[in-house]
BABADO-111074 format. One record per residue (C-alpha): x negated, z negated, y; residue in one letter. Coordinates in steps of 0.05 Angstrom, whole numbers. Layout:
N
c1;c3;c2;type
X;Z;Y;a
...
//
This chain:
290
c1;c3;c2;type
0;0;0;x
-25;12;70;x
-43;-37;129;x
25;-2;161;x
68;-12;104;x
45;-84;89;x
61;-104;161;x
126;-80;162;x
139;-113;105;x
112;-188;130;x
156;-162;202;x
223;-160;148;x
206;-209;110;x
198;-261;178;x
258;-230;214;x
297;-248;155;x
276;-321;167;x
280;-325;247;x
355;-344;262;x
344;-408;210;x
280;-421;244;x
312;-409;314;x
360;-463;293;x
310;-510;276;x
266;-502;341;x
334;-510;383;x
351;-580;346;x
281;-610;351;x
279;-586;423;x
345;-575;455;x
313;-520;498;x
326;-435;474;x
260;-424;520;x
225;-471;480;x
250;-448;413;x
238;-380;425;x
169;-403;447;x
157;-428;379;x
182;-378;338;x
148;-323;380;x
84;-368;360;x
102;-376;291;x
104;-304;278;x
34;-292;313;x
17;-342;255;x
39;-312;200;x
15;-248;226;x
-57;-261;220;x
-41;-300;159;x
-62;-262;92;x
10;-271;59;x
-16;-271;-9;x
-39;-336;5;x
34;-361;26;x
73;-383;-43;x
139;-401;-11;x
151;-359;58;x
208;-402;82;x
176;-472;69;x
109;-445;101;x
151;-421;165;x
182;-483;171;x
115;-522;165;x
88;-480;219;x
153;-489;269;x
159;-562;253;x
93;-572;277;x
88;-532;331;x
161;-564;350;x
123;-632;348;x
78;-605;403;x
120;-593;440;x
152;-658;437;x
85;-692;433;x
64;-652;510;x
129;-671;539;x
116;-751;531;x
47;-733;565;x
69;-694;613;x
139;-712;633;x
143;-680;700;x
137;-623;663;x
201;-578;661;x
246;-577;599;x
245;-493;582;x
307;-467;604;x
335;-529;638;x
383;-587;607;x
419;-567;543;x
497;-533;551;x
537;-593;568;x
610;-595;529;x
653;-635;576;x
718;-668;551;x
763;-709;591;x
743;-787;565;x
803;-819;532;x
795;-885;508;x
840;-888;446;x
807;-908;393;x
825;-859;342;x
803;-814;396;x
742;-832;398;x
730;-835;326;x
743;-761;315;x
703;-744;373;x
650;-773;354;x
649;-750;284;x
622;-682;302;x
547;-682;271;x
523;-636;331;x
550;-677;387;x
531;-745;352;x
455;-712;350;x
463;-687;432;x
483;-762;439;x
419;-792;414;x
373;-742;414;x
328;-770;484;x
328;-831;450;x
292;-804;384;x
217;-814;382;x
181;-738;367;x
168;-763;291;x
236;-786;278;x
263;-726;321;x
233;-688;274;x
258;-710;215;x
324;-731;226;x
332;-653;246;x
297;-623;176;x
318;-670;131;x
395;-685;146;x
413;-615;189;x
367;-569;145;x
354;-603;79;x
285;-603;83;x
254;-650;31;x
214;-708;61;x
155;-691;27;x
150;-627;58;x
165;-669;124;x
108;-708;113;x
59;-661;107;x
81;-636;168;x
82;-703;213;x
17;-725;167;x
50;-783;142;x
66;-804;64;x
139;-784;33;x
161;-863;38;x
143;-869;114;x
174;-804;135;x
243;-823;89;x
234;-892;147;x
237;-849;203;x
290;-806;179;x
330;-872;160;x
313;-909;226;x
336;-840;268;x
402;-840;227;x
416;-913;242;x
418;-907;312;x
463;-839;303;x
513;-880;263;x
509;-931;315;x
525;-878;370;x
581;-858;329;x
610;-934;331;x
672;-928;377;x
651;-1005;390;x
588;-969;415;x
625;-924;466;x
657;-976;499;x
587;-1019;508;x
558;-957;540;x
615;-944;589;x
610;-1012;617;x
531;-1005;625;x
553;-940;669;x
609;-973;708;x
560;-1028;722;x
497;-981;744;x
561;-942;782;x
585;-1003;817;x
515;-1019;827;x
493;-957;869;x
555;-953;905;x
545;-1024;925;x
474;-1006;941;x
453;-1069;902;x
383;-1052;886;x
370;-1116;848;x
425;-1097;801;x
414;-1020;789;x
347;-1050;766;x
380;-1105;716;x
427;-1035;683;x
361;-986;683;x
310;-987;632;x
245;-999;654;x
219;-925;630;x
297;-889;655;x
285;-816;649;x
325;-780;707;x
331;-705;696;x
358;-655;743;x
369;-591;737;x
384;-551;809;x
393;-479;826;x
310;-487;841;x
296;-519;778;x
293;-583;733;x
264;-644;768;x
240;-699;729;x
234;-775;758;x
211;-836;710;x
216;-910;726;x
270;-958;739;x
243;-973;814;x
247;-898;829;x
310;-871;798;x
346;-939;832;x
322;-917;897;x
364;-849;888;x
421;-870;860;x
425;-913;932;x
413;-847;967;x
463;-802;929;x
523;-855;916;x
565;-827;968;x
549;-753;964;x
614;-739;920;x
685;-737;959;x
718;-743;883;x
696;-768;818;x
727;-774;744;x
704;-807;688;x
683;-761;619;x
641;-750;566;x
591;-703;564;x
569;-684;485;x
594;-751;461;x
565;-795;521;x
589;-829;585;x
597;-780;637;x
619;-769;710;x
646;-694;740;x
642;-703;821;x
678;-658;867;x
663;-639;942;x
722;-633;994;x
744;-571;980;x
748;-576;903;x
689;-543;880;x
645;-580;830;x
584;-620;855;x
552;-649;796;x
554;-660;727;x
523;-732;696;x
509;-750;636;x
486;-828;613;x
450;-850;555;x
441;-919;534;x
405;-950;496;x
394;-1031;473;x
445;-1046;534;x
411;-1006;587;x
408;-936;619;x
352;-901;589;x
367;-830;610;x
409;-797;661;x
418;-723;661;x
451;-700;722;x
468;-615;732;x
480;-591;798;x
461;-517;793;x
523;-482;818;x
529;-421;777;x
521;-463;708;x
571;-514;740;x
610;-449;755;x
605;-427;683;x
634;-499;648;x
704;-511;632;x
707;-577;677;x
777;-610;677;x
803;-623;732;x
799;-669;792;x
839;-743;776;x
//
């Protein structure tokens, strides 16, 4: 066979693996810039790969997009100012009802119970909570690819799970919603002391504007603009946004303003994502104004 006709063979061969491993990139890391990135990469790998080598083409292309997913994840916690790829994930907005039995079947949905804890995921367990319960990748093939044994990545997997199922906890819902109210109450208040008792001392604040994504980290500095933006909104209504607390704010003449997102974690606000781009906000199905 010739050079030509081997290539195009490998080129099948991979595009026959690349919406499975497009899935996986997105899931580790919530950005289609990102997991494009990777897969782009991971075919630049297997294309100076000698493919007689490879015994098993799917669990090799895995290996190689797990770990250059972990990288990724890895480079963020380094660099956090860093912009997220293509900006914060597609938010799916529902109005927030607090029935119970509402609650229960909302949170239910696999996806939104991963968007829901997913910031709160260490890279390692990140990693294989998404192989190992969304793709059904063994953990020993995990492990090889966090460098860790079979029984320590099955511990990560577990302790990732655990705080999914506590997400999923109705009971849990209602704990984070007074967090918000309080950190809400708090900036409207402009009670600096107690935005700083509701924040965690690492908060992650993520925006994503018409310009970009801007990151701020750090109780002391994500408290100082919640003070400055309290008032900016003429209306506001209480949501959820993929599974979490959530606020949709209106200007005066009924176009949205914002779109924010809370996630808690141990009692606190850990992360607030907050979109304000105007043609994404355009693009949502927002409900309407209370």
């Amino acid at each position: 066979m010739t050079d030509t006709g081997r290539s195009d063979l490998v080129a099948e061969a991979f595009e026959a693996h690349r919406d499975r491993l497009r899935a996986v990139a997105y899931r580790v890391l919530g950005s289609h810039a990102d997991a494009e990135d990777v897969v782009q990469e991971a075919w630049l790998r297997l294309s100076r790969q000698d493919t007689a080598t490879i015994e098993n083409l799917a669990g090799w292309l895995t290996t190689v997009v797990g770990r250059l997913s972990l990288d990724v994840l890895w480079s963020r916690q380094t660099r956090p100012e860093a912009s997220v790829g293509d900006g914060l994930p597609e938010f799916v907005v529902t109005v927030d009802d607090p029935a119970p039995e509402d609650e229960a079947a909302l949170a239910d949905s696999v996806g939104l119970a991963l968007l829901v804890v997913l910031d709160s995921l260490g890279p390692s367990e990140r990693l294989a909570f998404v192989l190992h319960d969304l793709f059904a990748v063994p953990f020993d093939e995990i492990g090889q690819i966090l460098g860790k044994s079979t029984a320590a990545t099955k511990m990560l997997a577990s302790r990732a799970r655990r705080k999914v199922r506590e997400t999923r906890r109705p009971a849990a819902l209602r704990e984070e919603r007074e967090v918000v109210q309080a950190f809400l109450a708090a900036a409207r208040g402009g009670d600096f002391e107690g935005l700083l008792r509701v924040l965690d001392p690492e908060v992650r604040l993520t925006v994503d504007t018409a310009d970009g994504v801007v990151v701020t980290l750090g109780a002391t500095k994500v408290a100082a603009g919640a003070q400055l933006a309290a008032g900016a909104a003429a209306r506001g209504r209480a949501v959820l946004v993929d599974g979490r607390p959530g606020i949709v704010s209106w200007r005066e003449d009924g176009s949205p303003l914002s779109v924010v997102s809370f996630t808690v974690v141990d009692g606190r606000v850990a992360g607030i994502a907050i979109l304000t781009d105007p043609v994404r906000l355009g693009s949502m199905d927002l409900p309407s104004p209370a």
